[in-house]
C-alpha positions in Angstrom: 95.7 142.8 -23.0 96.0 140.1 -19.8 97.9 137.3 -20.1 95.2 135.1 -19.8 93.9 136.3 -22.3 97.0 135.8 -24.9 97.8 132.9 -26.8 101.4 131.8 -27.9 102.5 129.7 -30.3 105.5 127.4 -29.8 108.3 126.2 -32.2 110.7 123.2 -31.0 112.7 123.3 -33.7 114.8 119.4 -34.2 117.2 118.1 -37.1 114.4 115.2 -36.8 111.0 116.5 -35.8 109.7 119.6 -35.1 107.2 119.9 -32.5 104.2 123.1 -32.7 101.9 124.0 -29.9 99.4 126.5 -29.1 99.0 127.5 -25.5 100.2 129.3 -22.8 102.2 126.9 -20.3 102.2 123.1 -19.2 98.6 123.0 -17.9 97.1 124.9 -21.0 98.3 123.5 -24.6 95.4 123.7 -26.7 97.0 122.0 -29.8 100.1 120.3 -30.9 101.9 118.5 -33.7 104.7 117.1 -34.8 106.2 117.5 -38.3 109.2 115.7 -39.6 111.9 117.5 -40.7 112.6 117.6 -44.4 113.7 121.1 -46.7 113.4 124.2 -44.7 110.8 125.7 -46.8 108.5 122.7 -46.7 108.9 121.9 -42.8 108.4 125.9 -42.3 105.6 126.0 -44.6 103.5 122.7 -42.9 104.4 125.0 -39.6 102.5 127.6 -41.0 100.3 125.1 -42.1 99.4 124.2 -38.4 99.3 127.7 -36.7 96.8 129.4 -39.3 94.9 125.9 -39.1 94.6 126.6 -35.4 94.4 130.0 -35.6 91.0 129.7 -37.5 89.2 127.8 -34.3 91.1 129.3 -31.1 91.9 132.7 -31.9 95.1 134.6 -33.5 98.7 134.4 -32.0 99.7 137.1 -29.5 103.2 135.8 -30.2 105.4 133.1 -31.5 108.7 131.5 -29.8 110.7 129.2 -31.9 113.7 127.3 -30.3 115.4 125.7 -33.3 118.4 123.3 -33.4 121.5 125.0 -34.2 124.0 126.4 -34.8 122.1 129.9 -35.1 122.2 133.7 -35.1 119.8 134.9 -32.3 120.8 138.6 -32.2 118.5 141.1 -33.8 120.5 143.6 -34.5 122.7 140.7 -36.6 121.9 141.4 -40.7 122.0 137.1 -40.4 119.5 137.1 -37.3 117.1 134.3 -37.8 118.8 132.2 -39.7 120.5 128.8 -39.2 124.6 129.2 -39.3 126.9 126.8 -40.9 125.7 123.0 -39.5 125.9 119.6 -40.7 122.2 119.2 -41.5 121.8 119.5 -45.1 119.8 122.3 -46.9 119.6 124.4 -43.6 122.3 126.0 -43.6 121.7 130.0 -44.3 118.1 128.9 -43.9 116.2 132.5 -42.8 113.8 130.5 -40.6 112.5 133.3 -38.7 112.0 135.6 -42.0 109.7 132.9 -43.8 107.7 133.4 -40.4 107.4 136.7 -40.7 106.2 136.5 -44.3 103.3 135.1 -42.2 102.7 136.1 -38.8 103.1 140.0 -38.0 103.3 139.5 -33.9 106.5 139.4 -32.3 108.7 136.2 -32.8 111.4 135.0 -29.9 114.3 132.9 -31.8 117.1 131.0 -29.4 118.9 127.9 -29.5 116.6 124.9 -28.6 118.7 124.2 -25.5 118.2 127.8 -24.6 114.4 127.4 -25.0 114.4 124.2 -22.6 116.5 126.0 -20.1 114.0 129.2 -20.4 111.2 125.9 -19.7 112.9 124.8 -16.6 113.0 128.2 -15.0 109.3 129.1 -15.9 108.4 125.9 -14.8 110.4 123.1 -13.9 113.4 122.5 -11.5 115.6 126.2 -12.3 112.3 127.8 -10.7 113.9 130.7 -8.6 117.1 130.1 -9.5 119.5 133.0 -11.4 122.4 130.6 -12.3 121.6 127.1 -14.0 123.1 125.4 -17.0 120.1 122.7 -19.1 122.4 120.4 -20.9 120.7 117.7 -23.5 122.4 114.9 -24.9 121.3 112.9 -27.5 122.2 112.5 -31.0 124.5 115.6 -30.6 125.1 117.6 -27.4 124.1 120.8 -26.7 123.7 123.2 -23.5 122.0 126.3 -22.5 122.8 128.9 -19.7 121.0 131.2 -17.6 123.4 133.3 -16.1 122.1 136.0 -13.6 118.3 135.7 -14.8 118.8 135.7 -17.7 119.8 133.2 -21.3 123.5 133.2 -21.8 124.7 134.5 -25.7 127.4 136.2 -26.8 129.3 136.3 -30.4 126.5 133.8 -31.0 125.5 131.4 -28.6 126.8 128.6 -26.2 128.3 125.5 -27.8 129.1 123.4 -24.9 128.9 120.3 -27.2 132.1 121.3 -28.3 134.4 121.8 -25.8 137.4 119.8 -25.6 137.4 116.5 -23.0 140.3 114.3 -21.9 140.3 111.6 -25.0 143.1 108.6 -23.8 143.1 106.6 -26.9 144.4 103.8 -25.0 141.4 103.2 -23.3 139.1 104.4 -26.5 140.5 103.8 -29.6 137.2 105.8 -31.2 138.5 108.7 -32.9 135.2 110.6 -32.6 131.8 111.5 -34.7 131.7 115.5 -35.1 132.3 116.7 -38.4 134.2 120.2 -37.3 136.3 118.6 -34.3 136.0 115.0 -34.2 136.8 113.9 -30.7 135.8 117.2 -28.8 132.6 116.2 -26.3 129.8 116.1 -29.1 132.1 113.5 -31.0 132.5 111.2 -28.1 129.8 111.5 -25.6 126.8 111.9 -28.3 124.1 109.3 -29.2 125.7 109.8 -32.7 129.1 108.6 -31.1 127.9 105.3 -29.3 126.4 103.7 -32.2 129.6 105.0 -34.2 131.9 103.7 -31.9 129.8 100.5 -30.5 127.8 99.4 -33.5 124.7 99.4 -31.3 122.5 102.7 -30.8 122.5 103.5 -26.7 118.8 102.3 -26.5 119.9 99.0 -26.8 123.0 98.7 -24.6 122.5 97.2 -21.2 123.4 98.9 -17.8 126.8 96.7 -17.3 127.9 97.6 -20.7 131.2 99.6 -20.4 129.9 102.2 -22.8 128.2 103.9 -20.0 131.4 104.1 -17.9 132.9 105.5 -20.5 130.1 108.0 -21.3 130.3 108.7 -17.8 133.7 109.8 -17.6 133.0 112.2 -21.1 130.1 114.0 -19.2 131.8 114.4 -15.4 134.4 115.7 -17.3 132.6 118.5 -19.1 130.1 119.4 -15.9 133.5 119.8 -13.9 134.5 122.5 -16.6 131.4 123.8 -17.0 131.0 123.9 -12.8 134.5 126.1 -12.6 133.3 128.1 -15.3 130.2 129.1 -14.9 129.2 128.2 -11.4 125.6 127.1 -12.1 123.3 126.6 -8.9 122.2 123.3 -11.0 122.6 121.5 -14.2 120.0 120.0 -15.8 120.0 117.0 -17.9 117.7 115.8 -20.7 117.9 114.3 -24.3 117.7 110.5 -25.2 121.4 109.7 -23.4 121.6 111.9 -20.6 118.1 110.5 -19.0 119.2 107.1 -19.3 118.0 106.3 -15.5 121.4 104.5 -14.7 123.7 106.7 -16.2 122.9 109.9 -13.7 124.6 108.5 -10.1 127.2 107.7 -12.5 128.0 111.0 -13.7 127.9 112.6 -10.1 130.1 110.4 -8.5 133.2 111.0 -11.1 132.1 114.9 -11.3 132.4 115.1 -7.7 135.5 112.8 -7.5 136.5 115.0 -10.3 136.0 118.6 -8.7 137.8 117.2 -5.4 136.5 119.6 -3.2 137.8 122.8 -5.1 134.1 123.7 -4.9 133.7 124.2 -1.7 129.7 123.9 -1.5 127.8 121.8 0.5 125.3 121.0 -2.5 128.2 119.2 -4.6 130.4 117.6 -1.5 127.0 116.7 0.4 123.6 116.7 -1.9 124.9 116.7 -5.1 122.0 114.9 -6.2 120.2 117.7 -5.7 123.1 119.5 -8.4 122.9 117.1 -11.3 119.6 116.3 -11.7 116.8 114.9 -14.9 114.3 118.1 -16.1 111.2 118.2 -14.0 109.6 119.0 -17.4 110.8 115.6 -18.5 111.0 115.9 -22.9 108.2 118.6 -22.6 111.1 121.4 -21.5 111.8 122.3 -25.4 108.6 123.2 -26.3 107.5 124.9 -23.3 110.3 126.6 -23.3 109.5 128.0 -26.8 105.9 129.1 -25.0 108.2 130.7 -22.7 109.9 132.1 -25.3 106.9 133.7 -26.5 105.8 134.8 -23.6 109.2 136.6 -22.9 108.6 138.3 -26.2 105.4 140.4 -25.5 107.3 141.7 -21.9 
């Protein structure tokens, strides 16, 4: 069968909406809805709902890819593989997502983080296109990251939690003792949308650019790309969510990364261009669900 002649279905899976499409990449979506996210069973089923719907008028599935808010088990050979791990979201966790597809659809199903899925996005189409190394990071109500480390997604025991990791917190300069239920002030619980209306009273859509939340935020984030930088050594990072394409906020966070590397990295992309390093998707808030076509896509190779 020829590619063009296949037809995936996407799954952005959110703690507050999930997004379906039918397609095959940014210039070919033949359908799409969004579904708020209630019970597992009853968001899954009006997912099911949509595809067979669909199905009906532009032809069956050739695949599925479903990138899913986590945390998750994407291995296959895992006896827990498809299902959502221990997370704050009630009623989801242990939720076997991917088997109450399969009750369904029998094509082949892709299941990664929904970071993951919007890095995969980027590299099909958007600004990782022929790069091997590139972190997508999103930031919004929580904080989550995806890598692509030598062509391919980054897992592991599980899967990247770069939301998690552990930033300089001086309590002298903010008293806010942090949002996330496992760690409180790791990055998550002091960088996250969740976190600035915690700490501020006001959610970060309705702070203005002089506010000294966003210096603040600023510091949080340059602190985490510099770890992530020595760590990983990404060609790029890519940021996205709600916060992190706040238009002001960006020159922000590479000028204190930078100051914050101090040269250790000798490259000419962070001491000279590092514009070009830190930079908004080029999918814009389309990178999660075409990433899940790209998903799909992936699966059937």
């Amino acid at each position: 069968m020829k590619n063009n002649h296949r037809l995936y279905g996407g799954i952005e899976g959110g703690g507050t909406k999930f997004v379906c499409a039918i397609g095959t990449g940014p210039d070919n979506i033949r359908a799409e809805a969004r579904i708020h996210t209630t019970a597992p069973e009853e968001t899954i089923s009006q997912v099911v709902d949509f595809f067979k719907h669909q199905e009906d008028s532009l032809g069956k599935l050739s695949a599925i890819g479903f990138a899913c808010f986590g945390p998750l088990d994407p291995n296959p050979a895992s006896p827990t593989y498809g299902c959502i791990l221990p997370t704050p979201k009630p009623g989801w966790a242990g939720a076997n997502v991917v088997g109450m597809l399969r009750e369904v659809f029998d094509v082949p199903i892709a299941f990664d983080t929904d970071v993951n899925g919007a890095a995969l996005g980027e590299w099909r189409w958007g600004k990782a296109q022929g790069l091997q190394n590139f972190i997508y990071l999103t930031i919004g109500t929580g904080i989550g990251g995806g890598a692509f480390v030598e062509g391919k997604l980054l897992h592991g025991l599980i899967h990247p939690e770069m939301g998690h990791i552990a930033v300089k917190h001086d309590i002298d300069k903010d008293s806010f003792e942090g949002a996330c239920p496992f760690h409180g002030d790791c990055f998550e619980g002091l960088a996250s949308g969740l976190a600035i209306e915690k700490r501020w009273g006001r959610r970060s859509n309705t702070l203005p650019p002089g506010h000294i939340a966003w210096e603040l935020e600023a510091e949080y984030i340059a602190q985490a790309l510099a770890s992530y930088s020595f760590v990983l050594s990404p060609q790029r990072i890519i940021i996205g969510g709600g916060v992190g394409s706040v238009p002001h906020l960006l020159p922000k966070v590479r000028k204190k990364t930078r100051e914050l590397i101090n040269g250790y990295i000798h490259s000419p992309v962070i001491l000279e261009n590092i514009e070009s390093y830190i930079v908004s998707p080029g999918l814009g808030n389309r990178s999660g669900i075409l990433g899940a076509i790209a998903l799909a896509e992936q699966a059937l190779q």
